[in-house]
N, C-alpha and C positions, 0 to 999 in steps of 0.2 A: 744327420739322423735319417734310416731310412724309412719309408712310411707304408713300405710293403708290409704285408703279414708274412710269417713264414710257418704256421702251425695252423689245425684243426681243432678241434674238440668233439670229443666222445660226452655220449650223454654219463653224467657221472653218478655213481651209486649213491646210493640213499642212506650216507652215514654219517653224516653232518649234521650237528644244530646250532643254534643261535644264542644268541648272547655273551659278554663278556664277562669274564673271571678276577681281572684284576688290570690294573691302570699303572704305569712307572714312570714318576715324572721327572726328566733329567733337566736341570738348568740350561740356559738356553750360552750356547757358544761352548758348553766344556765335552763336549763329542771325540774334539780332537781328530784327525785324522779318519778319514773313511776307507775301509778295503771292502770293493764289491765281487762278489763271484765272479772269475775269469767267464763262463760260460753263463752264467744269469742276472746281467747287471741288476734285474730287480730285488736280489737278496743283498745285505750287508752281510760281511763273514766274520770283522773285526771295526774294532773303533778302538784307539789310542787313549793312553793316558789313564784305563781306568774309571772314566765318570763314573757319577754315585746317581742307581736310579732308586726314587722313593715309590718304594710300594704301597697302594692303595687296594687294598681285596673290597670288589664289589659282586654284589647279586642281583639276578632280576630283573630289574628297570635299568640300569645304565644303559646304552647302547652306543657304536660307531659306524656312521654312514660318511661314505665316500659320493661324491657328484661330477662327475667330468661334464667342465663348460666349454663350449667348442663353439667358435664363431668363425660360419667358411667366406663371411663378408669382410670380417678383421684379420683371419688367418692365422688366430690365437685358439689355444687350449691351456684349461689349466686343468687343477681338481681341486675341489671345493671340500678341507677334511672338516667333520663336525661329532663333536663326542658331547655326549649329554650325562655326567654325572649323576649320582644319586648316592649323597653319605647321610642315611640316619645316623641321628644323634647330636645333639650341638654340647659341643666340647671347645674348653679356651683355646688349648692347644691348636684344636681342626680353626679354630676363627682366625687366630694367625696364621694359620698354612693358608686360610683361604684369600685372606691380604695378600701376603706375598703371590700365590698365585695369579692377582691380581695386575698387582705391578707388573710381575714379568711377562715373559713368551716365551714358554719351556716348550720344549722336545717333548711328546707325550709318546708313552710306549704301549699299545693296546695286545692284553694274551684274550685271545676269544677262546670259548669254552670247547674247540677243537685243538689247543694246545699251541695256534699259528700267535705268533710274536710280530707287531706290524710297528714300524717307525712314523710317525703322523710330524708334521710341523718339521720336516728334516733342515730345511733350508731356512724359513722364517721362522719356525714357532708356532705357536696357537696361543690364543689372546684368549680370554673370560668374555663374551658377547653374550651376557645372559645370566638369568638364575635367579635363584633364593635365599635368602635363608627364612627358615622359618620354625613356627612352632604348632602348626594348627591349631584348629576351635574343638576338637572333639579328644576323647582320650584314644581314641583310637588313630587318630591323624599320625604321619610322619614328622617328630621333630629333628629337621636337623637341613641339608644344605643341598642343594639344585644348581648344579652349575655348567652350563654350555660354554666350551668351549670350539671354539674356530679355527681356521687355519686356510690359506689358499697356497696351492703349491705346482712345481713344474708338471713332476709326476706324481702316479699315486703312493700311498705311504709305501715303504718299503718292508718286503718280509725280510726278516732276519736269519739266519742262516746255523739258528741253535739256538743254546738254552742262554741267558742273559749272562752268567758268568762262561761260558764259552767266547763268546761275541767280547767280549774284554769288559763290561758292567760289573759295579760292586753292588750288590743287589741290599738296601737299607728297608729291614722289612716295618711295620709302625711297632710304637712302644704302648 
């Protein structure tokens, strides 16, 4: 890999904002085969097989931060993914989902409210390191579930290269 740069950056317009739209959580191993853009290896263009991502629509509070750890004494980098949930409402069903999300280390699929589609936990997954559930003390509190999750990986999450049924995803919206 080479460690030169080969691009610039212009200062870019002022037509982006923040935060995330919705979460798709694919089980961890069924990805199946990866195709990356001949010309951009950081986009995915297909993934095999069809996996089922489960849709999660969030507002507001959720948020996804990337950290790149770079040590020039060990001659290691990694990126450090961290996604911080926020589902009002405690529901039987969501209490199960949050079990199992528990046990595993799913693929997490992040759409930010600029339409960009990122792949988090490509290689390991992202763990639960974190969270709630709750009910708070006032009527006006958030009842319902707080969950960080983790992930450390080569590179940073990947953008994907279209819409999720493009990319080869059966997109499972909630019931």
């Amino acid at each position: 890999m080479a460690c030169d740069i080969n691009r610039g950056r212009l200062e870019e317009c002022k037509e982006s904002v923040g935060g995330i739209s919705a979460v798709y959580f694919v089980n961890k191993g069924d990805l199946g085969a990866i195709t990356y853009d001949v010309t951009d290896t950081d986009v995915i263009d297909a993934v095999t097989g069809t996996p089922s991502a489960y849709k999660f629509e969030v507002r507001g509070t959720s948020s996804f931060t990337e950290t790149p750890n770079v040590s020039r004494e060990n001659g290691t980098a990694f990126f450090e993914q961290a996604l911080e949930l926020v589902l009002p409402k405690l529901t039987k069903k969501d209490h199960n989902t949050v079990k199992l999300l528990a046990y595993g280390s799913p693929h997490i699929i992040i759409e930010d409210n600029n339409g960009n589609l990122f792949l988090a936990g490509l290689e390991y997954g992202m763990d639960i390191s974190g969270g709630s559930i709750a009910t708070g003390s006032a009527m006006g509190d958030m009842s319902g579930y707080t969950l960080s999750f983790t992930g450390m990986e080569k590179v940073p999450a990947n953008f994907l290269g279209g819409s999720l049924d493009n990319v080869g995803f059966t997109v499972v919206a909630g019931v």
